[in-house]
C-alpha positions in Angstrom: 54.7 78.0 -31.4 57.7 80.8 -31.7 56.5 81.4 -35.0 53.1 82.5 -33.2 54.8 84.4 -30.7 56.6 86.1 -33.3 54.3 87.3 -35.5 52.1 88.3 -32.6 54.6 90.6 -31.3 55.1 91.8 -34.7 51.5 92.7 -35.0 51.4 94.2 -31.6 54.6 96.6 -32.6 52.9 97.9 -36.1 49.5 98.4 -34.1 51.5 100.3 -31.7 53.7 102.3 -34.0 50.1 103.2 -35.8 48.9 104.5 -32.7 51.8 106.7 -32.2 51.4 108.2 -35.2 47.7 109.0 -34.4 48.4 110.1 -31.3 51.0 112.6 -32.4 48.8 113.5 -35.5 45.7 114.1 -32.7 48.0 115.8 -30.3 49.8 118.5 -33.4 46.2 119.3 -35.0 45.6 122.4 -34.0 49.7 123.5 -33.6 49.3 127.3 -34.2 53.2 126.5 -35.4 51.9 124.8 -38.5 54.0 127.0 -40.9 56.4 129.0 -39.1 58.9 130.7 -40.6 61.9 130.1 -43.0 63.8 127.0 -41.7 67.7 127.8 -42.6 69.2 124.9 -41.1 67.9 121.9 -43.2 69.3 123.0 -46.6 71.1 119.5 -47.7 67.6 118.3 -47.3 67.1 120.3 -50.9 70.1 118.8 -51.8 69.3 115.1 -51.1 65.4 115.7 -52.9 66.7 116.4 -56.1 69.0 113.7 -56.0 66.4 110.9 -54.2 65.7 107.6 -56.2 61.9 107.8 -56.7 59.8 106.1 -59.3 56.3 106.6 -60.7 53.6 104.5 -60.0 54.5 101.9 -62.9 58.4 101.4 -61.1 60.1 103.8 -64.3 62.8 105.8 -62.1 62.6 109.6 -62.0 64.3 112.8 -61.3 62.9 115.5 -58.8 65.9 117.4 -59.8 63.2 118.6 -62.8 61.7 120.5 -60.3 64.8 122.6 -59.4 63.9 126.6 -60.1 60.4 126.3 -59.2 58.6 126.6 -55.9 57.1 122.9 -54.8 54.8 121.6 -52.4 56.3 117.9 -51.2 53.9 115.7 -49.3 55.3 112.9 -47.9 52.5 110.6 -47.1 51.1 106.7 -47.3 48.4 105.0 -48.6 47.7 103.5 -45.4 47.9 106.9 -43.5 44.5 108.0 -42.8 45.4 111.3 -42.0 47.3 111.7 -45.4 44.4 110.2 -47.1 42.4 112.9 -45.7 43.9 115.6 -46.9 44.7 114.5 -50.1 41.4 116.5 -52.0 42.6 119.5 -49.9 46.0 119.7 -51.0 44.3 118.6 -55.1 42.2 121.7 -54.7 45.2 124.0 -53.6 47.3 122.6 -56.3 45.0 123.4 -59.3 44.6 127.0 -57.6 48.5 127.5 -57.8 49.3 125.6 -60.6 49.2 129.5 -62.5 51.5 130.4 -60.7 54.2 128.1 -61.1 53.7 126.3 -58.0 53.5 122.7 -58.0 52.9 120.0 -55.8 54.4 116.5 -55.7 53.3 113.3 -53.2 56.1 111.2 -52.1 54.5 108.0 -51.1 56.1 106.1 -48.0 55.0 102.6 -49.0 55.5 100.7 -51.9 54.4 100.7 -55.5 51.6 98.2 -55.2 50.1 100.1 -52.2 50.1 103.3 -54.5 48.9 101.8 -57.5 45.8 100.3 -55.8 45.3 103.5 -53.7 45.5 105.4 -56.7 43.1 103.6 -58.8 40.4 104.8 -55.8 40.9 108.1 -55.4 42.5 110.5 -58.3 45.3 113.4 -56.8 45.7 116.6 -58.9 49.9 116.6 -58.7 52.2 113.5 -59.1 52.8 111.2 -56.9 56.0 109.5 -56.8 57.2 106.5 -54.9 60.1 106.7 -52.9 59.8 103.8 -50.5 60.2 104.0 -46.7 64.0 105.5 -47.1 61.4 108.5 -47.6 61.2 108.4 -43.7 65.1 109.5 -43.7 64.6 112.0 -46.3 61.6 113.8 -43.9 63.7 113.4 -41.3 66.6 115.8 -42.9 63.5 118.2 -43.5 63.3 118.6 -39.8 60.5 115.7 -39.3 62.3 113.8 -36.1 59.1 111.9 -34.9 59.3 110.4 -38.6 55.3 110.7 -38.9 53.4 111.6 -41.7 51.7 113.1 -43.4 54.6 115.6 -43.7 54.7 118.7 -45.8 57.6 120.8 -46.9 57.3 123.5 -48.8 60.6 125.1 -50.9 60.4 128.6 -52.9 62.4 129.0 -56.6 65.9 129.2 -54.9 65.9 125.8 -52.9 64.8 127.8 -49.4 62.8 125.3 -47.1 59.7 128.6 -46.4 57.8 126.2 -43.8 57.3 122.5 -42.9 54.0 120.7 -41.5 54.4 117.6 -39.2 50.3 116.6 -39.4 47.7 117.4 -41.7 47.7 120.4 -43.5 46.1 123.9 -42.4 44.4 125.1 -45.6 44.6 128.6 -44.6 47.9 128.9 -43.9 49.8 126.6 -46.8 47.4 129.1 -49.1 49.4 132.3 -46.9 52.5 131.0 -47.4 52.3 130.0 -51.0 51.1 133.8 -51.7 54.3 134.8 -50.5 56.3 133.3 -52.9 
């Protein structure tokens, strides 16, 4: 009978926790701060991307340090975020417009690899997705992301400076502005 209990009030909790997320993702739509301006203060996030321990989809460990030099989208999102599943084509689309420039985008999936895998075998994404587990919740969370929701986007020129972070789905419009700026 505890047992019961127990898993009940886990269920409740996750339930709850997804609702929070929705909430917030419901409440931040329409933020007219979606990309604000150079963030200065969240530099050892840079730092602590090129060093994070992510893998691909089949569990072979990689190295975003690779990336170092170039300008990079990172999405942090999960397969169970419907929000981040939502935006997913969006942020393809962008990414095969940019690619000529150098810019490239890279998912880091909150959830683990099996999620990804099946998720992936649905619906095909333009950039690589990477899994970094949910210690990617920390790493958002040195980006600037304090409510730990997702989807969250970060967006980092050549020289390792954070141009603009998104809490929520992404605003087409203005990723595409600030991308032309670098």
């Amino acid at each position: 009978m505890n047992t019961r209990r127990i898993l009940a009030g886990a269920a409740v909790a996750l339930v709850a926790a997804g609702g929070g997320v929705m909430t917030n993702h419901w409440i931040n739509r329409d933020s007219d701060v979606a990309y604000a301006a150079p963030v200065d203060n969240h530099q050892d996030a840079v730092k602590q991307l090129w060093g994070a321990a992510v893998t691909d989809v089949n569990g072979k460990p990689q190295s975003l340090s690779l990336l170092k030099g170039h300008p990079i989208v990172v999405n942090f999102w999960a397969s169970w975020c419907g929000p981040c599943v939502e935006e997913m084509p969006e942020l393809s689309q962008i990414q095969r417009e940019y690619a000529k420039k150098g810019i490239q985008f890279v998912g880091l999936g909150v959830d683990s690899d099996k999620n990804i895998q099946a998720f992936l075998q649905k619906v095909k994404v333009a950039y690589p997705i990477y899994v970094i587990g949910f210690g990617g919740a920390d790493l958002a969370r040195a980006f600037g992301n304090n409510a730990g929701g997702l989807p969250f986007t970060v967006v980092i020129d050549a020289k390792g400076n954070i141009r603009s972070t998104k809490l929520g789905q992404i605003d087409a419009a203005a990723l595409r502005k600030t991308l032309d700026t670098l």
